[in-house]
Backbone of each chain as ProteinMPNN parsed JSONL, in Angstrom:
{"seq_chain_A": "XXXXXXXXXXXXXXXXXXXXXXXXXXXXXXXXXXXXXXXXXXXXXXXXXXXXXXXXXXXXXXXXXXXXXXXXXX", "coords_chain_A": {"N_chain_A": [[46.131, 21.853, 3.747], [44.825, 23.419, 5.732], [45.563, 25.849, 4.359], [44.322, 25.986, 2.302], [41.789, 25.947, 2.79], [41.301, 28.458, 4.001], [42.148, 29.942, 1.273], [39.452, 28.776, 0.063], [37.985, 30.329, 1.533], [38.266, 33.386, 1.529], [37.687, 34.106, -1.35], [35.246, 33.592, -1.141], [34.158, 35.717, 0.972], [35.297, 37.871, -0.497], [33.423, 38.155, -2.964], [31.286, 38.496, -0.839], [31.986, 40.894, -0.12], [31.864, 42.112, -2.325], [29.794, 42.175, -3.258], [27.958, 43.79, -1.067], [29.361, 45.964, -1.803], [28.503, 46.638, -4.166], [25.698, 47.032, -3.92], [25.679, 49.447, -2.424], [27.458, 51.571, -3.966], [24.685, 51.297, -5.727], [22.847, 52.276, -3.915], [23.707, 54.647, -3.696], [23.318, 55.969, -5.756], [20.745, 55.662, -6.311], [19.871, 57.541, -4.797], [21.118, 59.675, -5.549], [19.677, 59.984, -8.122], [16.743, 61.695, -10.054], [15.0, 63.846, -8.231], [11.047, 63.251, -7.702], [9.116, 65.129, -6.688], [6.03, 65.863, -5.274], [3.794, 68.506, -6.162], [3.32, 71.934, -4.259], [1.177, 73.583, -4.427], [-2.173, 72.613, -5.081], [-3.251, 70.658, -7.965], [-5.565, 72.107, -9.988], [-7.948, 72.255, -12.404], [-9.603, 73.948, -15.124], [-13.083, 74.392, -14.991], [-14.909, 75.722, -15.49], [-15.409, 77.571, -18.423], [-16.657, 76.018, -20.304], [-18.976, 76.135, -18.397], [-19.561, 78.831, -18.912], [-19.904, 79.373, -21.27], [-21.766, 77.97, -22.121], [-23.958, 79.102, -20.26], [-23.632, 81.694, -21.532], [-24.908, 81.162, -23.757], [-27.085, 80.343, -23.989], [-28.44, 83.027, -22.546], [-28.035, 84.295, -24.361], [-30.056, 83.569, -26.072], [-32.595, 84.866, -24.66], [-31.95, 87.605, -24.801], [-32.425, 87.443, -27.13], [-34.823, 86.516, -28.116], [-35.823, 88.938, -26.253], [-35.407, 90.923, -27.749], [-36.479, 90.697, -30.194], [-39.366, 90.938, -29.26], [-39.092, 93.58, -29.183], [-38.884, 94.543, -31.36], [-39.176, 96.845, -32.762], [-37.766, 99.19, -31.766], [-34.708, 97.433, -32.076]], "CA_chain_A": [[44.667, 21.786, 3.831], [44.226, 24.544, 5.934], [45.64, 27.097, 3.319], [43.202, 25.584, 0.988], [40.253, 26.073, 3.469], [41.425, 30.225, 3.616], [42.15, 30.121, -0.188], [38.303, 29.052, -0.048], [36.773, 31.722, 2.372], [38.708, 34.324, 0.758], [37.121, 34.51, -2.391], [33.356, 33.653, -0.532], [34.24, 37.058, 1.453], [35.399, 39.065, -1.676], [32.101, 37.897, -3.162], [30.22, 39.137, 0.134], [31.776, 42.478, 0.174], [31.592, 42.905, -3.515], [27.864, 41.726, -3.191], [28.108, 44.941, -0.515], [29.689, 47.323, -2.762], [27.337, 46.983, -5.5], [23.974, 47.432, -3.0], [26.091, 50.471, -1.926], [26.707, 51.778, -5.206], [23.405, 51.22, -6.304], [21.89, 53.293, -3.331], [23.765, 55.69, -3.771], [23.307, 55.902, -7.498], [19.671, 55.703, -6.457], [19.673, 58.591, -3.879], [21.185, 60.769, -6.324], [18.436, 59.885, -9.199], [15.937, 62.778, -10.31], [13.763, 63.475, -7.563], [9.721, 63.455, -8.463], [8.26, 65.476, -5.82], [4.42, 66.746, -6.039], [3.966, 70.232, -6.4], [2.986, 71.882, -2.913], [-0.008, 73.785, -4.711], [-2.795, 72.025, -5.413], [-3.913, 71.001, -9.316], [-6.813, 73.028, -10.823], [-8.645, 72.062, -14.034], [-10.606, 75.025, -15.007], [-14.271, 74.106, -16.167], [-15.444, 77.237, -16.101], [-15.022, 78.281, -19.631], [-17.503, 75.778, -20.877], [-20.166, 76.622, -18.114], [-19.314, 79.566, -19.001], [-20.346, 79.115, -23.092], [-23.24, 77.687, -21.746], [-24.947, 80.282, -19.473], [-24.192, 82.724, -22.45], [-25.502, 81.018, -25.407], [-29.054, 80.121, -22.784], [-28.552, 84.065, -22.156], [-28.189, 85.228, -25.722], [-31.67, 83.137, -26.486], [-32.799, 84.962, -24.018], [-31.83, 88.617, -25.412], [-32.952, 87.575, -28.788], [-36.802, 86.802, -27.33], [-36.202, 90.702, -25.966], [-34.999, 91.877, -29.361], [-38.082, 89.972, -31.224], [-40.331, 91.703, -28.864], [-39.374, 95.01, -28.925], [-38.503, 94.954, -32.749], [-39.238, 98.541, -33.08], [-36.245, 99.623, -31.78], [-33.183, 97.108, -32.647]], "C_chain_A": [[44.121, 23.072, 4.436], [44.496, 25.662, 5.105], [44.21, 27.203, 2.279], [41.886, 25.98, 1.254], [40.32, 27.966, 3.226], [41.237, 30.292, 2.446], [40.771, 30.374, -0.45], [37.664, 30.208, 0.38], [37.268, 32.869, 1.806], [37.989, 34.732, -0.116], [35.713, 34.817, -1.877], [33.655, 35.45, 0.279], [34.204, 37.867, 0.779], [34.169, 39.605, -2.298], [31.181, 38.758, -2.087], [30.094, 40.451, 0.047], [31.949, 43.049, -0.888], [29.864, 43.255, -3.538], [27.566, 43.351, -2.332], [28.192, 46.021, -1.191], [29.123, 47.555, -3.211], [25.942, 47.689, -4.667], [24.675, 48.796, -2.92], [26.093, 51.115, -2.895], [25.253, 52.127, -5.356], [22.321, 52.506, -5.431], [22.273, 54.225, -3.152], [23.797, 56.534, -4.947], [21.697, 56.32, -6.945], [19.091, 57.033, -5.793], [19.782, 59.8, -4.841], [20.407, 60.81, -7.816], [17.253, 61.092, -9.094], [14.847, 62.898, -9.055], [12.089, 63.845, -8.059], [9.045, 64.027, -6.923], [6.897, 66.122, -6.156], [4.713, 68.029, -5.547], [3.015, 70.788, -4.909], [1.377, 72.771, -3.78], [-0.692, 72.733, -5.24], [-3.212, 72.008, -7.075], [-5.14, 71.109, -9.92], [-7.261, 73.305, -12.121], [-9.606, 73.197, -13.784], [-11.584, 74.655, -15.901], [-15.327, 75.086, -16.359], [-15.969, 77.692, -17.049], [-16.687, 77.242, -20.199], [-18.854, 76.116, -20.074], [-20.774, 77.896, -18.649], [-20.478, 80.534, -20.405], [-21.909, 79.021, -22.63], [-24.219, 78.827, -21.004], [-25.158, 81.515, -20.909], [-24.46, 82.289, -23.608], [-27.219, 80.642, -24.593], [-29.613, 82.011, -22.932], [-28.803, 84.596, -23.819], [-29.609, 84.993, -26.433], [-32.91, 84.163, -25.933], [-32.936, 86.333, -24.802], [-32.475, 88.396, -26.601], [-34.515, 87.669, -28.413], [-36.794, 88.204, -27.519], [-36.334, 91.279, -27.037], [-36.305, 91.649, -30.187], [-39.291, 91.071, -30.483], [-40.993, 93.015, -28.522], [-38.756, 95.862, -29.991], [-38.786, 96.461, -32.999], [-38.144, 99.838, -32.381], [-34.945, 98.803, -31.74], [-33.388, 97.105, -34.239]], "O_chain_A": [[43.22, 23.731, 3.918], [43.626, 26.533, 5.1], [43.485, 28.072, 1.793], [41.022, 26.281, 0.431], [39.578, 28.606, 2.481], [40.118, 30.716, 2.159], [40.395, 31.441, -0.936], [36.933, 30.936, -0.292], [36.302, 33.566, 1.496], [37.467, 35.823, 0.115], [35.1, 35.871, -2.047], [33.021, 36.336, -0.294], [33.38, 38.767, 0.942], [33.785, 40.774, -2.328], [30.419, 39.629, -2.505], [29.084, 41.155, 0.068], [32.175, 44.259, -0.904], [29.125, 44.216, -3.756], [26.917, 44.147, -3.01], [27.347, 46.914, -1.245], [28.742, 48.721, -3.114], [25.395, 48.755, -4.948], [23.988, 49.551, -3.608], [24.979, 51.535, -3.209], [24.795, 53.236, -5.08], [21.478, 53.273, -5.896], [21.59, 55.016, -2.501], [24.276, 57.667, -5.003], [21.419, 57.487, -7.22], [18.031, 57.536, -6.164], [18.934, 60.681, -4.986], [20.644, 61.753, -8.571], [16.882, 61.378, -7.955], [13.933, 62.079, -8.954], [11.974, 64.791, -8.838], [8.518, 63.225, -6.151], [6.705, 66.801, -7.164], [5.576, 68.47, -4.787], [2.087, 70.078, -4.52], [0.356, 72.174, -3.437], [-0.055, 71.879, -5.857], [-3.492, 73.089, -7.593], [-5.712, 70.109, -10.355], [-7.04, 74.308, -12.8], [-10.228, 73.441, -12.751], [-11.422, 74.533, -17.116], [-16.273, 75.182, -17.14], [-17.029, 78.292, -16.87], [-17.719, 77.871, -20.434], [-19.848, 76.372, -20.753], [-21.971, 78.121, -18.828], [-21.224, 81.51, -20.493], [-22.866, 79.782, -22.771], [-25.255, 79.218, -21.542], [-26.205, 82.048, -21.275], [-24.259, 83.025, -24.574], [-28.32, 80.899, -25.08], [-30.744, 82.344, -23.285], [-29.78, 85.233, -24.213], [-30.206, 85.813, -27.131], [-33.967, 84.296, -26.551], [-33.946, 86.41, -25.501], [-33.13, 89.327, -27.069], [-35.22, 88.677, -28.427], [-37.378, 88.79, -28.43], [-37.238, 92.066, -27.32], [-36.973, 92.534, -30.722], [-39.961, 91.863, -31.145], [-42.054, 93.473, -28.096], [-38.323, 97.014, -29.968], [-38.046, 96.93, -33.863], [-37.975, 101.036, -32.613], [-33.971, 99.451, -31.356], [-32.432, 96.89, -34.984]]}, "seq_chain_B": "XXXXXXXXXXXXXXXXXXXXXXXXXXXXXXXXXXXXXXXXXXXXXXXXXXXXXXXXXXXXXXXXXXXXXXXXXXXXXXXXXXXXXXXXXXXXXXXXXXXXXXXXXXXXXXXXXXXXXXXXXXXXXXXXXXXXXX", "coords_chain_B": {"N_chain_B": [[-40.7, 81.311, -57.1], [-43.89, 79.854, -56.695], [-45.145, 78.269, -53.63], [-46.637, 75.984, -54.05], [-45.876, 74.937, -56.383], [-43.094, 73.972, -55.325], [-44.545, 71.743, -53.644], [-45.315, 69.958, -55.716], [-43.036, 69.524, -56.296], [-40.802, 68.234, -55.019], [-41.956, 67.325, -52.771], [-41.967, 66.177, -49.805], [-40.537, 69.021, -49.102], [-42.299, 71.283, -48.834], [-43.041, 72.134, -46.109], [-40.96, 72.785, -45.197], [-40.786, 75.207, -46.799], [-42.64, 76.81, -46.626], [-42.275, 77.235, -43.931], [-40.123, 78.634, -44.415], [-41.509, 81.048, -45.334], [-43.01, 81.866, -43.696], [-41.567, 82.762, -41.757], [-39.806, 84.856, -43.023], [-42.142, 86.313, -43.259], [-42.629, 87.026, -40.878], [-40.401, 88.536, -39.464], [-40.296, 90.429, -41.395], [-42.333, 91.395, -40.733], [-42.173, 92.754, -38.406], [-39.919, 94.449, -38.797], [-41.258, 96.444, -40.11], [-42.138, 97.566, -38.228], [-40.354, 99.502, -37.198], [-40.114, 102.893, -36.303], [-40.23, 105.289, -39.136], [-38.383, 107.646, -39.599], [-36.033, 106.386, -37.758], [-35.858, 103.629, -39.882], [-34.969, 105.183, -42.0], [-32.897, 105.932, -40.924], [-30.877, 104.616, -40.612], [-31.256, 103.216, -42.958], [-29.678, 104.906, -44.212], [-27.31, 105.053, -43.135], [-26.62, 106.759, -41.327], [-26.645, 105.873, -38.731], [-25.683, 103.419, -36.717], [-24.961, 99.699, -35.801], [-24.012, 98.754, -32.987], [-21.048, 97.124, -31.263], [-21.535, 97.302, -28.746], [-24.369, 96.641, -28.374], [-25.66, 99.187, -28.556], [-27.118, 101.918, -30.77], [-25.033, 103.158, -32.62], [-23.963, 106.982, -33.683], [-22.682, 107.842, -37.158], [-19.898, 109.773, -37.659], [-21.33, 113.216, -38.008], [-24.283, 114.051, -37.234], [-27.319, 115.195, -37.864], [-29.598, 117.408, -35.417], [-31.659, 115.708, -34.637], [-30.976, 113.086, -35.653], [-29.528, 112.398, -33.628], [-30.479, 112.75, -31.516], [-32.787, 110.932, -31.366], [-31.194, 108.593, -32.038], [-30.274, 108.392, -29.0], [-33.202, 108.167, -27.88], [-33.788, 105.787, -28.607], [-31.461, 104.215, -27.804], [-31.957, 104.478, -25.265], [-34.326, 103.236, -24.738], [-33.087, 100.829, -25.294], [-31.578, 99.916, -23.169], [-33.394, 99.557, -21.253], [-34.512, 97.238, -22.063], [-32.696, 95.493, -21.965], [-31.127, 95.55, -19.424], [-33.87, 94.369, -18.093], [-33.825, 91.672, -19.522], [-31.014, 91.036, -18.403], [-31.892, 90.959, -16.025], [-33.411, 89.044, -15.479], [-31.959, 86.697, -16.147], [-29.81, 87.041, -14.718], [-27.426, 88.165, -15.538], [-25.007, 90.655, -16.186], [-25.963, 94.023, -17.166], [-24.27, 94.534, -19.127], [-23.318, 92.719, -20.288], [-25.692, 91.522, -21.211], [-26.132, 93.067, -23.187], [-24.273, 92.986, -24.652], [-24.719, 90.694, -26.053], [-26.634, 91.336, -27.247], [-25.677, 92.978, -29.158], [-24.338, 91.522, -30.72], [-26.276, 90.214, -32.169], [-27.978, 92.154, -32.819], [-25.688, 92.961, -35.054], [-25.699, 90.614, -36.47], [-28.253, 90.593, -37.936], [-28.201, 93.158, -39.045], [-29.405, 94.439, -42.178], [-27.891, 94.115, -45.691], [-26.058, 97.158, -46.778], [-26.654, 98.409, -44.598], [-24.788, 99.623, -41.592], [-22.042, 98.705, -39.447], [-20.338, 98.091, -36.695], [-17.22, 96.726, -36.036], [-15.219, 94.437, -34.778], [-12.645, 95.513, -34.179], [-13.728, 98.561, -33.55], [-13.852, 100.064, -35.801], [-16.086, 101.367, -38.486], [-17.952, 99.604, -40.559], [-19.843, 99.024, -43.804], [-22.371, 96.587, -44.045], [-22.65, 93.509, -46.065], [-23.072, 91.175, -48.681], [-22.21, 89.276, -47.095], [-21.772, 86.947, -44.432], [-21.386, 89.493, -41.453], [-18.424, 91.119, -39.396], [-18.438, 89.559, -36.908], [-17.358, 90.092, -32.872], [-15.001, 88.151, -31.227], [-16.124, 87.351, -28.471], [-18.776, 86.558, -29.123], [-21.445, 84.411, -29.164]], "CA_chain_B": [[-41.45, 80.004, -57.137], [-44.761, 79.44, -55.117], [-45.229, 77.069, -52.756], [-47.338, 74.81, -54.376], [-44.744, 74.529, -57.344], [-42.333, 73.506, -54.524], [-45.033, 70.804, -53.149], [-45.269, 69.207, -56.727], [-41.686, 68.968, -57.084], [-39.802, 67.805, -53.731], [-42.619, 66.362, -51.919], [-41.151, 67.096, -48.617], [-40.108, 70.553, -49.181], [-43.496, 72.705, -48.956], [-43.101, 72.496, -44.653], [-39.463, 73.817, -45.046], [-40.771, 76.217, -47.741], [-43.524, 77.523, -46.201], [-41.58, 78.17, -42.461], [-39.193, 80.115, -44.363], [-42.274, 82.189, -45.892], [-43.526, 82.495, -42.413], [-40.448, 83.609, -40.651], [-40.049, 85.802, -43.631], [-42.993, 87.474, -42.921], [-42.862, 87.624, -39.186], [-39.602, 89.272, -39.803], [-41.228, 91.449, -42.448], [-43.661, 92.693, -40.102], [-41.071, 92.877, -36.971], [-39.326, 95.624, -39.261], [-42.272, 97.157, -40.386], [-42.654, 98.2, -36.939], [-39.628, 100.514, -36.68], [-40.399, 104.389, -36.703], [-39.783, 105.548, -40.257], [-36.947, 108.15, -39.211], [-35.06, 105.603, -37.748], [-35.452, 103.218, -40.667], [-34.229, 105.949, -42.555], [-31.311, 106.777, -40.612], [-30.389, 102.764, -40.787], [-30.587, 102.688, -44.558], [-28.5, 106.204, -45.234], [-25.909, 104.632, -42.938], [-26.319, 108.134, -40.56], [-26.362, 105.291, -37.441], [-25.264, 101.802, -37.245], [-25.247, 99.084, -34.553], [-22.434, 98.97, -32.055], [-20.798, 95.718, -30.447], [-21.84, 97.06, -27.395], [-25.784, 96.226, -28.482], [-26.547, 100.078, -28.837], [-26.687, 102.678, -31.97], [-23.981, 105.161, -32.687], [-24.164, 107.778, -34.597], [-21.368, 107.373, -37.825], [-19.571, 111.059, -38.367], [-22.026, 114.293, -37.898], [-25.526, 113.794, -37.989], [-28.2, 116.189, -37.698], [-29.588, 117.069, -34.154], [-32.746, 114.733, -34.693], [-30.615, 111.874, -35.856], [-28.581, 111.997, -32.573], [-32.014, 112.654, -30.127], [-33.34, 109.467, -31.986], [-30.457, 107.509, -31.424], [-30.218, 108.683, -27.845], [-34.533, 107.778, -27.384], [-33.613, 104.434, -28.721], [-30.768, 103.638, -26.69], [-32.589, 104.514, -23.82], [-34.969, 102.369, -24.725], [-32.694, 99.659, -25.549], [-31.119, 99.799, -22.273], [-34.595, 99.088, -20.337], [-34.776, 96.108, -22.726], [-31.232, 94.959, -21.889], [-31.696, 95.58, -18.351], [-34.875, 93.517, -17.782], [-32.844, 90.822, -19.356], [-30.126, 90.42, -17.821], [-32.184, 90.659, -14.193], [-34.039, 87.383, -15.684], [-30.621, 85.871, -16.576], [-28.517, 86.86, -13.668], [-26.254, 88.424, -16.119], [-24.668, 92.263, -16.157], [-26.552, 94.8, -18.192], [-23.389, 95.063, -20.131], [-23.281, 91.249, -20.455], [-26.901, 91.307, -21.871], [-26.101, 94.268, -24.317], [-23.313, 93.075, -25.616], [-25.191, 89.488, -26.461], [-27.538, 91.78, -27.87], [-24.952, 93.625, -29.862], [-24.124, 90.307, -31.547], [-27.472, 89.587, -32.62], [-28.098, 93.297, -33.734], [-24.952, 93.258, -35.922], [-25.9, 89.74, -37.53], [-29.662, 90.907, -38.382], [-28.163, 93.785, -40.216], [-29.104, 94.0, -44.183], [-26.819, 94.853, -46.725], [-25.818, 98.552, -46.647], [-26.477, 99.197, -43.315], [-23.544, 99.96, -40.783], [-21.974, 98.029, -38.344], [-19.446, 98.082, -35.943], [-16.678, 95.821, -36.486], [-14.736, 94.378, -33.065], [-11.711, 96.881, -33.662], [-14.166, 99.893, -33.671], [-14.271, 100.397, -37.133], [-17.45, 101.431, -39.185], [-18.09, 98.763, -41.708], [-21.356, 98.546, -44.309], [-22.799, 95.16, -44.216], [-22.576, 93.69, -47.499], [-23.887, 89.901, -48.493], [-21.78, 87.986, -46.609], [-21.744, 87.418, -42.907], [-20.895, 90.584, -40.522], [-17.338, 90.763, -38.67], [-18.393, 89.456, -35.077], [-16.415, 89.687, -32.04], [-15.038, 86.564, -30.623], [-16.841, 86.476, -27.596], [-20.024, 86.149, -29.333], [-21.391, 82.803, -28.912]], "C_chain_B": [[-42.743, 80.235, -56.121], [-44.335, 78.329, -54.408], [-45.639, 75.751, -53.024], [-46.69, 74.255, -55.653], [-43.642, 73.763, -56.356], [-42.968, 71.938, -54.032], [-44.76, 69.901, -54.158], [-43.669, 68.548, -56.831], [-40.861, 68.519, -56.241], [-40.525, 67.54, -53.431], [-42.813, 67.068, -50.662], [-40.976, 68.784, -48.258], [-41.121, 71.421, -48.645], [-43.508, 72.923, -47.396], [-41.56, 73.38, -44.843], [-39.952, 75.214, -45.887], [-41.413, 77.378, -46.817], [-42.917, 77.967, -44.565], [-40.902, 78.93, -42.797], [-40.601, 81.218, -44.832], [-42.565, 82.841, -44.898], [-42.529, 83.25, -41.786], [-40.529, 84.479, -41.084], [-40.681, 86.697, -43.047], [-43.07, 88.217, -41.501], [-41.722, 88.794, -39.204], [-39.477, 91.072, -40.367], [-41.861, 92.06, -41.646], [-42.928, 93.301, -38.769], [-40.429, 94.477, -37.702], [-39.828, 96.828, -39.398], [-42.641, 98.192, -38.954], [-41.456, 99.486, -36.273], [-40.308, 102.053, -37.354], [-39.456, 104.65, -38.257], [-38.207, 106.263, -40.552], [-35.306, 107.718, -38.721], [-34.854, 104.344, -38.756], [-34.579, 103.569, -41.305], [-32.584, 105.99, -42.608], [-30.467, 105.635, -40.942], [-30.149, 102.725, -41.979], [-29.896, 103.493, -45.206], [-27.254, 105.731, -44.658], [-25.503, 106.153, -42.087], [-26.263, 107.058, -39.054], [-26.409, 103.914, -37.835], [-25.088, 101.066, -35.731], [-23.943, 98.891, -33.686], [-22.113, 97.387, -31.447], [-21.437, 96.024, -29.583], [-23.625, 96.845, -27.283], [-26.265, 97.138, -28.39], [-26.456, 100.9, -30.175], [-25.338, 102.872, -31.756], [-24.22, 105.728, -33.97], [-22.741, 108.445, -35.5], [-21.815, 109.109, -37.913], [-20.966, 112.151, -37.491], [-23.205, 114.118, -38.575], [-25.999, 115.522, -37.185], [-29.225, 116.274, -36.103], [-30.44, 115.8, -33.875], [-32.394, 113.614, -34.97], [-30.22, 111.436, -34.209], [-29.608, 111.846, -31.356], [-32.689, 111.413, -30.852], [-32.366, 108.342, -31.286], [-30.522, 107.278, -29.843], [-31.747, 107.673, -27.0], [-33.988, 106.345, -27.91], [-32.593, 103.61, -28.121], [-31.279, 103.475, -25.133], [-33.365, 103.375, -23.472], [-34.802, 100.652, -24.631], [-32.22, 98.904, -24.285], [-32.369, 98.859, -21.168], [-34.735, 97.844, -20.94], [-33.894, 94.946, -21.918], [-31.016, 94.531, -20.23], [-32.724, 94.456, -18.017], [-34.367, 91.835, -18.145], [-31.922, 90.189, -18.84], [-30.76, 90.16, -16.141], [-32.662, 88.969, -14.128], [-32.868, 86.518, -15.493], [-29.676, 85.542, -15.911], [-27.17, 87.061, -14.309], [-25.778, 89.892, -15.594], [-25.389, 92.791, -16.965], [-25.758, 94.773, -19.203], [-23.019, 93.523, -21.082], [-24.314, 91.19, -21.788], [-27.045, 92.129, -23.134], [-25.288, 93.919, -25.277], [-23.814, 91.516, -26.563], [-25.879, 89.808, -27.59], [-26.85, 92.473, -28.919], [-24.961, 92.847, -31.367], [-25.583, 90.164, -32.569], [-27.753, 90.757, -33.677], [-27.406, 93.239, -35.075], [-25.392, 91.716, -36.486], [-27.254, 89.834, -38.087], [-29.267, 92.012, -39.095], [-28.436, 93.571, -41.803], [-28.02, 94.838, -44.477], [-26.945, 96.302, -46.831], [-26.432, 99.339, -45.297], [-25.0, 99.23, -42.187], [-23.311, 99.197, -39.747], [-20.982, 98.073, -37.809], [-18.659, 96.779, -35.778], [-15.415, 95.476, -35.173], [-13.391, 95.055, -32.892], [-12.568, 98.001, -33.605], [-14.474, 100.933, -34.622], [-15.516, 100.594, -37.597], [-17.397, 100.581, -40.127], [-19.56, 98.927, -42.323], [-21.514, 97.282, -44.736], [-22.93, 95.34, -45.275], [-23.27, 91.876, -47.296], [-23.456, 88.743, -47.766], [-22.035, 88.228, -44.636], [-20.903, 88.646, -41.858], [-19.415, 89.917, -39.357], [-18.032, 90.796, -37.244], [-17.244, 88.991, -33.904], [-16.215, 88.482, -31.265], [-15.773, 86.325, -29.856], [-18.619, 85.703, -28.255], [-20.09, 85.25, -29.759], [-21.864, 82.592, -30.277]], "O_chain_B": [[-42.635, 80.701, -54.987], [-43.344, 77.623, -54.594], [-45.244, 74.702, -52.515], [-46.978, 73.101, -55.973], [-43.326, 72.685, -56.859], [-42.189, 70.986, -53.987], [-44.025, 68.966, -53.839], [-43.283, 67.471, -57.284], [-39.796, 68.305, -56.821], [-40.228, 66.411, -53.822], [-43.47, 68.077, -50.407], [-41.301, 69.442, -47.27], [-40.729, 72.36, -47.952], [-44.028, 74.008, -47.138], [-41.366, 74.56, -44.55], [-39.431, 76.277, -45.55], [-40.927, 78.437, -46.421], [-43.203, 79.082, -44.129], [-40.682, 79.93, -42.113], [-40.412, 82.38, -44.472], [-42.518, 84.07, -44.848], [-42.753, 84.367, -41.318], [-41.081, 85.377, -40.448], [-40.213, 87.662, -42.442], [-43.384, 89.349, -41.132], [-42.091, 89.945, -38.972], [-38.984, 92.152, -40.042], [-42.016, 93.277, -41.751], [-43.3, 94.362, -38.266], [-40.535, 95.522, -37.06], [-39.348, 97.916, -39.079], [-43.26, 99.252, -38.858], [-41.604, 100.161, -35.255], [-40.804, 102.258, -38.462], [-38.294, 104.285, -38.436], [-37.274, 105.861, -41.247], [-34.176, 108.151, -38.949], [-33.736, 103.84, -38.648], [-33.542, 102.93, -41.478], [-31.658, 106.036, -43.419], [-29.396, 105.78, -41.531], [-29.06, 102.306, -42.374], [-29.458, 103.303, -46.341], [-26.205, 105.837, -45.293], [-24.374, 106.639, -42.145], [-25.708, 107.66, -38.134], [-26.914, 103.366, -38.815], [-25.078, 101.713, -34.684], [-22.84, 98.979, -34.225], [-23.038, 96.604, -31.233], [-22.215, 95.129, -29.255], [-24.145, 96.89, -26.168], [-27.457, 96.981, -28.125], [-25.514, 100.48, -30.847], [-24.707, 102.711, -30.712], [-24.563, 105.186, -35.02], [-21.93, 109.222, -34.998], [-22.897, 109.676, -38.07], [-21.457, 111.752, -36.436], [-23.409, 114.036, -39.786], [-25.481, 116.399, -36.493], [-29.583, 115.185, -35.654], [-30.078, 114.952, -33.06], [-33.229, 112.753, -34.695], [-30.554, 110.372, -33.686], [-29.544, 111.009, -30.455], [-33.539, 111.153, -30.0], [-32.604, 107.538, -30.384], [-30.781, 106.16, -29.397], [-31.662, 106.879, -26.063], [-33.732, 105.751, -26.862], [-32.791, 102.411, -27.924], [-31.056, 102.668, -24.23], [-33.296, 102.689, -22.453], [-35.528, 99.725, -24.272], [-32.325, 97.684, -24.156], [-32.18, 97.819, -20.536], [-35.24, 97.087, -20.111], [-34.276, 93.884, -21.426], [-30.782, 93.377, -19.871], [-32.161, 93.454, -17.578], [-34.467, 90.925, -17.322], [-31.879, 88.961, -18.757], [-30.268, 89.418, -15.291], [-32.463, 88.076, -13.304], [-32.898, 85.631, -14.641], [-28.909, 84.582, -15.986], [-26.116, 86.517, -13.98], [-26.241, 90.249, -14.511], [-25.677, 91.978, -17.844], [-26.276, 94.959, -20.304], [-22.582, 93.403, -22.226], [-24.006, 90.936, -22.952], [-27.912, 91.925, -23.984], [-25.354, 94.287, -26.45], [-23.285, 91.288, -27.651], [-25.94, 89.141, -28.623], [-27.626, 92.621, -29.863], [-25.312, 93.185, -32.498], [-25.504, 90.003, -33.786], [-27.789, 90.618, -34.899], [-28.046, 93.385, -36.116], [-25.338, 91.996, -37.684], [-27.437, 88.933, -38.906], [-29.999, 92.108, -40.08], [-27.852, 92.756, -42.517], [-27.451, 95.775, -43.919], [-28.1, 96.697, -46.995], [-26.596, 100.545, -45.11], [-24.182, 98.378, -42.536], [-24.267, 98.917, -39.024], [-20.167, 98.128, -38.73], [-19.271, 95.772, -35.422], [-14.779, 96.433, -34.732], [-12.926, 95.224, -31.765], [-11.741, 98.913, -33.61], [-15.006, 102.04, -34.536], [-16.303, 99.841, -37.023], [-16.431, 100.885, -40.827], [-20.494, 98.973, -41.523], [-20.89, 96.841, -45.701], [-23.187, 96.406, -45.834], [-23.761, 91.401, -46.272], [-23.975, 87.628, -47.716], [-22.321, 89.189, -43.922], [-19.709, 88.457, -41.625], [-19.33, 88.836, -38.774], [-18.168, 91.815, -36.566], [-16.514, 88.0, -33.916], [-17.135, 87.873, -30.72], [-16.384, 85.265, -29.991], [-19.277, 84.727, -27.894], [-19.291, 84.828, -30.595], [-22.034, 81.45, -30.702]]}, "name": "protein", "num_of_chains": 2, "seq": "XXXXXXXXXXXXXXXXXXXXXXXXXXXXXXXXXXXXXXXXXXXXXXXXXXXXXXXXXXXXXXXXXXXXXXXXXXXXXXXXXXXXXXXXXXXXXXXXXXXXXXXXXXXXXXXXXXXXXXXXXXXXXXXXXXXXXXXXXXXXXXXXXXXXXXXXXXXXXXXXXXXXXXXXXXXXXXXXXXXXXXXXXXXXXXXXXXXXXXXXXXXXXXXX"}
């Protein structure tokens, strides 16, 4: 009977410190996984370009008026 | 066609017709207003418009072509100038806007400056403009 009782805990242990292994494993499987760190500069959409469009197509309206008004030389 | 052939026959049409007659003319009379010498020089193709929104003078002109061009750049500059102070642009900003505009108001067989630096004569289709121009 008592062999039988070890026989039991035996396996329940194997179980425990397989159950162990694997977590172990796993975090160290997980440690060494790609790291995703953010980038230490900051990210900068540039919207510039269309204010940009904008000020000079307002501006070119602007030149054309001049041109209209001083048709005798363009 | 007149105009009033246009009214009869589209309905609609005779306001579109008649703004192009008008622009036309405003146009017409806008031209009318350049000094003859420099018409001239414009339709022999002795000066032509530059990207940078002033003349130049193509090849070897004669001294009076080049003191023309010169009085009209000058002039153009004070134009260009006063502009850009309104605008809060660069003079060179405002010239070169103006460049654009110059070289697409060209007619056919006049000269134009083409955004490598080339001399080109406008012909019926639209003028080579440089990218930036809006």
């Amino acid at each position: 009977m008592k062999d039988a009782k070890s026989e039991m805990v035996k396996p329940m242990i194997r179980k425990k410190n397989s159950k162990n292994m694997l977590s172990m494993i796993s975090a160290i499987l997980l440690s060494s996984c790609v790291n995703v760190a953010a980038p230490d500069k900051p990210i900068v959409i540039n919207l510039n370009i269309k204010i940009e469009q904008e000020v000079l197509v307002k501006t070119a309206d602007a030149v054309e008026e001049a041109i209209d008004e001083n048709a005798g030389i363009f | 066609m007149t105009i009033i052939e246009y009214k009869n026959k589209f309905g609609m049409k005779p306001k579109i017709g008649s703004a192009i007659l008008a622009l036309s003319l405003l146009s017409g009379a806008a031209y009318a207003q350049r000094d003859p010498a420099y018409q001239n020089a414009r339709s022999n193709g002795q000066i032509g418009e530059q990207v940078d929104g002033y003349l130049g003078v193509i090849g070897n002109q004669s001294p009076s072509v080049d003191a023309l061009t010169n009085k009209i750049n000058i002039l153009r500059k004070q134009v260009y100038t006063k502009t850009a102070a309104s605008q809060s642009v660069t003079v060179k900003t405002a010239a070169f806007l103006g460049g654009c505009k110059n070289i697409q108001r060209t007619v056919p067989g006049e000269k134009y400056q083409a955004p490598d630096g080339s001399w080109k004569t406008r012909g019926n289709n639209a003028p080579e403009l440089d990218s930036s121009c809006p």
